[in-house]
N, C-alpha and C positions, 0 to 999 in steps of 0.2 A: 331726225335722220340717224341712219342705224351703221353701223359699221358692219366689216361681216362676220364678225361672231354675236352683231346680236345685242352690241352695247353703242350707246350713244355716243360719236366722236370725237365730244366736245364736254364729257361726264354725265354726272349723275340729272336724272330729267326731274326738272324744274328748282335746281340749283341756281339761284342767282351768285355765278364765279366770276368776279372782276378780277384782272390779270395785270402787269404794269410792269415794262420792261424795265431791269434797275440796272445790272451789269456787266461788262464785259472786263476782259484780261488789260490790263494796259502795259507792253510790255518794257518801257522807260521806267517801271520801278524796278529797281534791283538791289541785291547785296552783295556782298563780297565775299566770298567764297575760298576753302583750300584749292590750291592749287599743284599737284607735284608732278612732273614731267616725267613721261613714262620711262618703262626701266632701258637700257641698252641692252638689246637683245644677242647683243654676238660681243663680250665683254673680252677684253685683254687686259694685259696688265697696264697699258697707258690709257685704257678706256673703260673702267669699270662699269659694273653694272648701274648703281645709282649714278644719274646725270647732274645729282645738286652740287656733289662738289664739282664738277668741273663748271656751272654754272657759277657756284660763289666766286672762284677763281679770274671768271671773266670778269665779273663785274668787280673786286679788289683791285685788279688790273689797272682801273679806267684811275686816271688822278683825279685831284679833289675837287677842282674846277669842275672837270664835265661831271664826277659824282654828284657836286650842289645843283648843277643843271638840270641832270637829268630828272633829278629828284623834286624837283621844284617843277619843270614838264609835268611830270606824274600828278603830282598834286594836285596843280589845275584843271587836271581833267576829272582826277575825284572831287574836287571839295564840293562843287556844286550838286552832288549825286549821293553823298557821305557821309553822317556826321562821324569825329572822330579818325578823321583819315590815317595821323600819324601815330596816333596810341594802335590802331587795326596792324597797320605796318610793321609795328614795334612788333607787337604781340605774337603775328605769324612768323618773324621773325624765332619770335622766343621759342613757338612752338615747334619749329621745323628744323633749325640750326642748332640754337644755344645748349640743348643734352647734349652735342656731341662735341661742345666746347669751340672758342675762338671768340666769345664775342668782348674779352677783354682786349684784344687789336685790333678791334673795329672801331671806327667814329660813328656817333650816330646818324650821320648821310647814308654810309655806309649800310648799316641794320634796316632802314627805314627801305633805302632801295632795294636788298636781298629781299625783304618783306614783300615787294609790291610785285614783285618777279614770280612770287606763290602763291601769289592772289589770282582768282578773276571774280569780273561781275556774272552775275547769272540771274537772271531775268524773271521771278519767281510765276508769274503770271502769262510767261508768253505765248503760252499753248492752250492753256484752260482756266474759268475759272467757275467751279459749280458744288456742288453739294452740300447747301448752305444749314446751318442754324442758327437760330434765334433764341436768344434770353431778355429778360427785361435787364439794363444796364445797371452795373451796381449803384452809380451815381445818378441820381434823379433831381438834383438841386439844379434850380429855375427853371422845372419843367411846367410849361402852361397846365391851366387845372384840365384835369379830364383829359389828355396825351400819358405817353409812355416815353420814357427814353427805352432804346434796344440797341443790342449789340447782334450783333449777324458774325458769325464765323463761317470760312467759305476755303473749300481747295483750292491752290492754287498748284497749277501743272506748268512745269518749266520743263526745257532741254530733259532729255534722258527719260522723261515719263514721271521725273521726280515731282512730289506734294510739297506744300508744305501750306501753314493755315496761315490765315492772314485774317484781317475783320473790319469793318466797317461798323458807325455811327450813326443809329437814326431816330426817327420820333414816330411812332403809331398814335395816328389822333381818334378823336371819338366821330365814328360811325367809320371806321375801319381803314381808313387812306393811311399808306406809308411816306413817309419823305427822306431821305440818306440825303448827308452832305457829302460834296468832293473829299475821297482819302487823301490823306498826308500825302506829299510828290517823295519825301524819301519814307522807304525802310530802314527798319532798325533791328537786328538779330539778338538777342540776351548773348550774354556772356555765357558759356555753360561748363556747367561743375556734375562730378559723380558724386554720390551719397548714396551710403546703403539703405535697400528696400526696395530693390527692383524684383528680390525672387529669381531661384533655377541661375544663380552665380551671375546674376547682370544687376549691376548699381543702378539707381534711379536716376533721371537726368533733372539739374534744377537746370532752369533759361532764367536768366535774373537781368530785368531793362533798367536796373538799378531804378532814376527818377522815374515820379510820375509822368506820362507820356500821354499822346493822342493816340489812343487805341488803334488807331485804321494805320499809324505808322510800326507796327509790332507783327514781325513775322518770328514764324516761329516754324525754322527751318531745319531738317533732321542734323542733326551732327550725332548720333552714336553709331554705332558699327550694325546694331542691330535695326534702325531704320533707314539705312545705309539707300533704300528705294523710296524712301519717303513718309510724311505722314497723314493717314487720308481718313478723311470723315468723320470728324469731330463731331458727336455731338451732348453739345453741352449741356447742362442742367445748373440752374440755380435749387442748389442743394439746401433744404430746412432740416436740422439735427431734432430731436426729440425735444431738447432745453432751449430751441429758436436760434441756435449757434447757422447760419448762413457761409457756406461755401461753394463753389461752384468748383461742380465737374464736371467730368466730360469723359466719353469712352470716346476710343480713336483706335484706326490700324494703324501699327506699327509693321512695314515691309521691310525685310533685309533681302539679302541674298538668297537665302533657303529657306525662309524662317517667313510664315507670317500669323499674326496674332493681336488679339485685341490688348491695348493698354488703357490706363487711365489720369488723366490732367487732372490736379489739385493749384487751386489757387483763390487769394483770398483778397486781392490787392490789384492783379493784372499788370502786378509789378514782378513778381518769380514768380515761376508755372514750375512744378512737378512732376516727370512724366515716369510715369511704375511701371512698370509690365505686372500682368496679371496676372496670378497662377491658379492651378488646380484644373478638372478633368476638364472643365468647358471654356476654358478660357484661350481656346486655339480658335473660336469661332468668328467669321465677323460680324457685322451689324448687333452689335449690344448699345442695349439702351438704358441708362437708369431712369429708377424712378424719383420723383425731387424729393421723397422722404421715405422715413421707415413702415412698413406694411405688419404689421402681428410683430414687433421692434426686430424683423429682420430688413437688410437692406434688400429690393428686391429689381431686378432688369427684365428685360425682354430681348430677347436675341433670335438665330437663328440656326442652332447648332447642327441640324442635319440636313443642312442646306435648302429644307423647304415649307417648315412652317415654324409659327410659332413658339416659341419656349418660353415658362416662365421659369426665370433661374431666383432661389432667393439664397443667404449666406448672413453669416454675422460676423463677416471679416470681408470688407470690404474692397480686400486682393485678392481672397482668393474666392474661386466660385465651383465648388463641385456637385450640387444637386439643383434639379431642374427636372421641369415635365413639359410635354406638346400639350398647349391650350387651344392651337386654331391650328387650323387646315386647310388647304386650298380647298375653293368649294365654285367659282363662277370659272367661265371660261380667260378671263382674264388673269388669273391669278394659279392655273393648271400648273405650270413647271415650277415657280415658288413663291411661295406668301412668307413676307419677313416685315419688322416692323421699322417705320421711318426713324424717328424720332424719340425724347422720354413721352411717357404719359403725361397727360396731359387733367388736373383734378378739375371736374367739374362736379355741378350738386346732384346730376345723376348719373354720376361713375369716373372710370378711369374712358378721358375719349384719345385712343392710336391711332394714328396717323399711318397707315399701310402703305407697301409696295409689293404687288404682285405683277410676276412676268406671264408671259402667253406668247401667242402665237407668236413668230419671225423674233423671237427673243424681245419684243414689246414690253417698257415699265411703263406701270402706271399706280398711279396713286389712290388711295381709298380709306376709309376708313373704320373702326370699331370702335365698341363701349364695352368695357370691363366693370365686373360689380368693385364700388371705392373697398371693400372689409375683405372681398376674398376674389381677388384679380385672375383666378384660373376659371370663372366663371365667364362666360361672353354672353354680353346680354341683348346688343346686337349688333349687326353690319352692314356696309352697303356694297346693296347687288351689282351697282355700277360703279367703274371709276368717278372719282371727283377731277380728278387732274388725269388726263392721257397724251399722246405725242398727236397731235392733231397736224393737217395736213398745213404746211406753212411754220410748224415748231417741230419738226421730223429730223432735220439734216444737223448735222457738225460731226465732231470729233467720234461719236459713237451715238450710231441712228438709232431714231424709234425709244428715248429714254427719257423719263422725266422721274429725276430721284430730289426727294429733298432727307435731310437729319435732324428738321427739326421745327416747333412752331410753337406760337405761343396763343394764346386768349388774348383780350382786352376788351373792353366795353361791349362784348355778346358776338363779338367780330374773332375770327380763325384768321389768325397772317400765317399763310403757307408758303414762306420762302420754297423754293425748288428750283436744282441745275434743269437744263434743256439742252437734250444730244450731248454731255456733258462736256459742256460748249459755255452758256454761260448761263446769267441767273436773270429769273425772274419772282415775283412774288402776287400771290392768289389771296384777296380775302374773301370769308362765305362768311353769310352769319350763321353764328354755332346753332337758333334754334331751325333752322333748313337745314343745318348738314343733322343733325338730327331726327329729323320728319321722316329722310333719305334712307334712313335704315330701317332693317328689318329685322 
């Protein structure tokens, strides 16, 4: 059965696609968040413009009895939603009040209440949760033989349209079935620190979760001015150095205010993450992908710098990226308004195999795939005429119709797991075996 441009509704013909719904938004997970009360807009001299002081005032006001009350109220409704309730308290405290002095005549009720009065929770997941990728988990110990452990990183869309990534735990066994455990019931945000190496006058952001953690409790939610809108579309790469040195990256938007542009996650532990901004002529682009190693020992990506095909960008500085060429082109009806790439490449024994996303008619994504030669990746050796993944009738509807995007996928035992958002709404995962999605091209 034909769609009407002519392509199959349900992918590429005679694709064996098994599909398995995995997730949705749960919005009871949250974090604690700044919080500052907007300015006074008609200011006098007994009403200034910032409303904290007169807010500290009120609450100074209250004696120590109802101060230990309230604060112990407060408490109770965090602890169970929190870890860290009264160091979080402290903290905002420190960061919002103590530059401008006083907190030598405060008690600590005192500091801990100002604190919770600057907080809110905010619900990281409560509106979406899609555009997932996949790596194999740095930790593999007591994994049955022939399984994978995998980590999944996935947007999460809260209040205001804001990102932020979040990740889940799971196991890929042999002959291609996924399984994910229930995530952590709390969140936990790193601490975060500026260090130079962000480029173009912006510090790099460290998120540091201090102890080791369960990964699916680790959000990793904007706090710089420049992703002030959030951070979307992670995808990550388990990165091999020339000398076998293993790190994992990730390219990601970084959205501000005015400002958007691709950045990059370094981390080696899952314990601090790294976030650069990237610089040089191409690095205003979104969808960049790396590759999990060096190509001719430059490092080399894929992106989509002029909003509709292909680019191969390579560099031997890893921030910055200024030269690049168009390798692909939209070429089926599916992929007319723009062809850009999902995910990194992906090494198999015959080539680099991409994971595509091309749009068409009624602004339609769908997914597809390519083979790049492994020694000289501006080569394309082939592709399929059909989608492999489309919005079929029944996965059409949510937050924004007619889209199936993923960022990322990995191999395992001749098996393709193709995490991907739906209506970017929530997640599901697709496995083909690699030598069918292979047969598929042309």
């Amino acid at each position: 059965m034909s769609g009407d441009d002519g392509y199959p509704l349900l992918g590429s013909a005679n694709l064996a696609l098994r599909t398995e719904l995995i997730f949705r938004g749960d919005p009871s997970r949250v974090v604690l968040r700044p919080f500052t009360p907007a300015d006074n807009p008609f200011p006098t001299e007994n009403a200034p413009r910032s409303r904290i002081g007169g807010l500290v005032a009120r609450i100074c006001a209250l004696d120590a009895e109802t101060t230990s009350r309230r604060l112990a109220a407060i408490m109770k409704r965090l602890d169970h939603r929190h870890d860290d309730c009264a160091m979080l308290l402290s903290r905002r405290y420190h960061e919002a009040i103590a530059p401008r002095g006083g907190a030598d005549t405060l008690t600590d009720d005192q500091i801990k209440l100002i604190g919770s009065y600057l907080l809110e929770e905010y619900a990281v997941e409560a509106a979406a949760l899609f555009n997932p990728s996949i790596v194999a988990h740095h930790d593999q110990a007591g994994v049955a033989e022939g399984d994978l452990r995998v980590l999944l990183s996935l947007r999460a869309v809260g209040e205001g349209h804001v990102s932020s990534i979040v990740f889940r735990v799971g196991t890929v066994h042999a002959g291609g079935s996924v399984a994910f455990g229930a995530p952590a019931p709390r969140l936990i945000s790193g601490k975060a620190t500026w260090t130079p190496g962000g480029g173009e006058g912006d510090a790099a952001v460290r998120l540091d979760f201090g102890k080791d953690r369960d990964l699916s409790s680790l959000v990793l939610f904007p706090v710089a001015e420049r992703h002030r809108n959030g951070l979307e579309d992670l995808r990550l790469t388990r990165f091999t150095e020339d000398d076998g040195a293993i790190t994992y990256l990730g390219t990601y938007t970084g959205v501000g205010r005015e400002r958007v542009r691709e950045e990059l996650l370094r981390t080696t532990d899952f314990r601090t993450f790294d976030l650069i901004a990237l610089q040089g002529r191409y690095a205003g682009g979104k969808g960049m992908a790396l590759f999990p190693r060096r190509i001719g020992g430059y490092y080399a990506m894929l992106g989509r710098q002029d909003h509709e095909n292909i680019w191969l960008l390579t560099s031997n500085d890893l921030n910055r990226w200024d030269s690049g060429e168009v390798i692909i082109r939209p070429r089926w009806p599916w992929e007319f308004v723009q062809l850009g790439t999902c995910g990194p490449p992906i090494e198999l024994e015959e080539g680099w195999l991409v994971i595509t996303h091309g749009v068409g008619a009624i602004r339609s994504y769908c997914l597809g795939a390519c083979l790049l030669d492994k020694a000289d990746p501006t080569k394309l050796l082939a592709r399929t005429r059909n989608p492999i993944v489309m919005p079929a009738e029944g996965m059409r509807d949510g937050y924004v119709p007619n889209v199936v995007y993923s960022c990322g996928a990995l191999v395992h035992d001749g098996w393709l797991i193709l995490p991907h958002g739906v209506a970017d709404s929530y997640v599901t995962v697709a496995s083909v075996k690699i030598a069918e999605l292979l047969r598929a091209m042309e």
